[in-house]
MARFILO-292598 format. One record per residue (C-alpha): residue in one letter; x, y, z. Coordinates in steps of 0.5 Angstrom, whole numbers, plus 500, padded with zeros to 3 digits. Layout:
# residues N
AXYZ ...
This chain:
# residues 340
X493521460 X496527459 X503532463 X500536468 X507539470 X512543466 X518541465 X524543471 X519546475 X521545483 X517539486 X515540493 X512535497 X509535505 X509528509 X506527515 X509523519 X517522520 X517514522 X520509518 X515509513 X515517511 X523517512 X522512507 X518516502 X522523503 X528519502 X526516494 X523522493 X529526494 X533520491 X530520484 X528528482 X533533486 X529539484 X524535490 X523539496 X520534503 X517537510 X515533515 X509534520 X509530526 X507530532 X513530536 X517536533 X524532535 X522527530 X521531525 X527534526 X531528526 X529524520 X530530517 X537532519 X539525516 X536526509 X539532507 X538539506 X532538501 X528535507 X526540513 X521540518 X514543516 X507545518 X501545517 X500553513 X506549508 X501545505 X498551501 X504551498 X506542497 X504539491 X502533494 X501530500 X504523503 X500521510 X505516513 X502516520 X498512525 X497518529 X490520527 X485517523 X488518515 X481520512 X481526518 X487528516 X486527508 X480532510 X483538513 X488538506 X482537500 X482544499 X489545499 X493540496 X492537489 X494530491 X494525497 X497520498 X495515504 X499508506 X495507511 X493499511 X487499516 X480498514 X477504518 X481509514 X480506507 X473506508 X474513510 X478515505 X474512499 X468516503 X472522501 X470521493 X465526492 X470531496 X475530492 X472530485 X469537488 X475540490 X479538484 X483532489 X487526487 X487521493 X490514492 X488510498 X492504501 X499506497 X504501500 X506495501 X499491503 X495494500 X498498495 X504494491 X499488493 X494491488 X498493483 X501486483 X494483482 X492488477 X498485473 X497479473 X490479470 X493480463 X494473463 X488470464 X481471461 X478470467 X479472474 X476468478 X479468485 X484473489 X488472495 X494475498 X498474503 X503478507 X509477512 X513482517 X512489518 X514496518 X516501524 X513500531 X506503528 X506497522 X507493528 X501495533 X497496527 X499488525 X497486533 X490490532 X489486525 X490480528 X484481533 X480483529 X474481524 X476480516 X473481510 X472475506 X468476499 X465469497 X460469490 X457476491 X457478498 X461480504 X463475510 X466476516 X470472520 X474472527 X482474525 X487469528 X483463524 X483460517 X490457518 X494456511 X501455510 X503460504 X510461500 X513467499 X519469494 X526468498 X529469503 X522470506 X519462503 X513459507 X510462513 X503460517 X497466515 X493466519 X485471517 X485478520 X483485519 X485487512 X483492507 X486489500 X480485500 X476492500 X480496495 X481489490 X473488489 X473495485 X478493480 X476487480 X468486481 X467479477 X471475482 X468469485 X473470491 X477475495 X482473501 X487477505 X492474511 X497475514 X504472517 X503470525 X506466530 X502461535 X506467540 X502472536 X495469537 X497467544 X498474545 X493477540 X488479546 X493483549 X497489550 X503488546 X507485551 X514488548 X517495545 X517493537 X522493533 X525501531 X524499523 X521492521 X525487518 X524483513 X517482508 X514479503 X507479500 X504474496 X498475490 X495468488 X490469482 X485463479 X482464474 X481461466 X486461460 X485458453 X479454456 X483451462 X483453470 X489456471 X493459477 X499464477 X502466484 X506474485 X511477490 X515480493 X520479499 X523486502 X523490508 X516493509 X518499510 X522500504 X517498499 X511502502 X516508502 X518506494 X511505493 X508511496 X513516492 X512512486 X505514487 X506521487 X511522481 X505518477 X500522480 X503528478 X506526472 X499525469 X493528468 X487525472 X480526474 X479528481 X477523486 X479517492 X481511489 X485505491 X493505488 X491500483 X485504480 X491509479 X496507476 X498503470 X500495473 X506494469 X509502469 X509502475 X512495477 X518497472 X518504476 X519500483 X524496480 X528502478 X528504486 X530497487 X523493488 X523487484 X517482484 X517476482 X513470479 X513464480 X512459473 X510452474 X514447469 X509448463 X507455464 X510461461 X510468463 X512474459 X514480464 
């Protein structure tokens, strides 16, 4: 791939939504290039206005003529669906970046292919912490193996209080579990199962739910026998599951993890390797995001709407996170040996 920038050109970036998540992105982006410029959109100007104040001057509050003039776009909001936000933006912005974890807007997202290619627009679906980092992770951990036959992740926590509904909604709804060739659907609060995650976060019941990882990781990985997605619940959670949230979430979630098991064949022998991460969501999916938009316009790509993993390449890109202060881990048997 090729530069598609000049070198000291001014970047400027629009990020709709000014809530945890996309105070998060507008942060490491302007951390990391100080020639970067956000704006944010958001429903509620004060917010904006807010989030924008505590970052500094090269973060302002934006509208929607602003987009014509961004070189890229991050949509970190629950307000609205994120493919009927990408559309009104495919004619303008050269990039979107989506954090979005729900199943309707990556399918919707994904639907958005043909226009994008015809427009000249690059999107990268789900580029946060679940999906996002998860599917970078599992992409890495495919080189060890000469066969990947099975996929299966796990998260733990949430972002800000939309993190938090979305996780309330997820938990209600029906999965999608891939199972030797087609498409299962099982009810989201069953399938119990007792997952590790890296420290502090360790072991957690994950319970299915509805989950977009499965929908993005059978396109990077089409010859898997089996893809599945959880996440972390209390018996509270599932009690509740059926309900309006009965309490305010937290401003900002705590801590988070998320968990990439593959298993597949190496040197002739069935063999399982397991990936993390224990951080708090909203960080991640913020670094993860910004990360996406500084590879996305630091290359030259065709245009088109394709998860994170499709996007990026594994290793660069989990060494870029590290340098924002996301560091995977591995989890190394007694005889195994694995080479960052």
């Amino acid at each position: 791939m090729s530069s598609s920038r000049a070198a000291g050109a001014k970047t400027r970036i629009v990020v709709v939504g000014a809530g945890a998540t996309g105070s998060r992105v507008a942060r490491q982006l302007v951390r990391t290039s100080p020639d970067c410029t956000v704006g944010f959109i958001d429903d509620t100007a004060g917010v904006a206005a807010s989030s924008a104040e505590t970052l500094g001057p090269n973060v302002t509050v934006a509208t929607d003529r602003d987009v014509g003039n961004a070189d890229a776009v991050v949509i970190a909001t629950r307000a609205g669906s994120h493919a009927e936000i990408a559309q009104q933006f495919l004619s303008s912005a050269p990039i979107i970046v989506s954090v979005t974890d729900a199943i309707d807007d990556v399918r919707g997202l994904l639907d958005l292919d043909s226009q994008a290619r015809a427009n000249g627009c690059r999107i990268a679906v789900g580029a946060g912490m679940m999906p996002g980092l998860s599917d970078v992770l599992a992409s890495h951990g495919r080189q060890w193996f000469d066969e990947v036959r099975e996929i299966h992740v796990s998260k733990f926590g949430t972002g800000g209080p939309d993190c938090a509904r979305q996780h309330h909604r997820a938990l209600k709804g029906r999965c999608f579990d891939w199972r030797n060739g087609q498409w299962q659907r099982r009810p989201g609060g069953s399938g119990r199962e007792l997952a590790w995650f890296p420290a502090p976060v360790e072991a957690a019941d994950c319970y299915r739910a509805a989950l977009a990882d499965p929908l993005l990781l059978i396109r990077v990985h089409p010859g898997v026998e089996r893809l599945t997605s959880r996440m972390a619940a209390t018996r509270r959670d599932r009690i509740t599951m059926q309900l309006p949230m009965l309490r305010t979430p937290h401003p900002e979630g705590l801590l988070g993890a998320v968990r990439v098991e593959l298993r597949g064949i190496q040197n002739g022998r069935q063999v399982e390797l397991i990936l993390g991460c224990a951080e708090r969501p909203a960080v991640t999916a913020g670094a993860v995001a910004a990360s996406a938009v500084e590879t996305l316009l630091a290359h030259t790509t065709e245009p088109g709407a394709k998860g994170l993993a499709e996007w990026v390449d594994a290793r660069n890109f989990l060494h870029g996170l590290r340098n924002r202060g996301i560091r995977s881990e591995i989890f190394v048997g007694a005889d195994e040996t694995y080479q960052n």
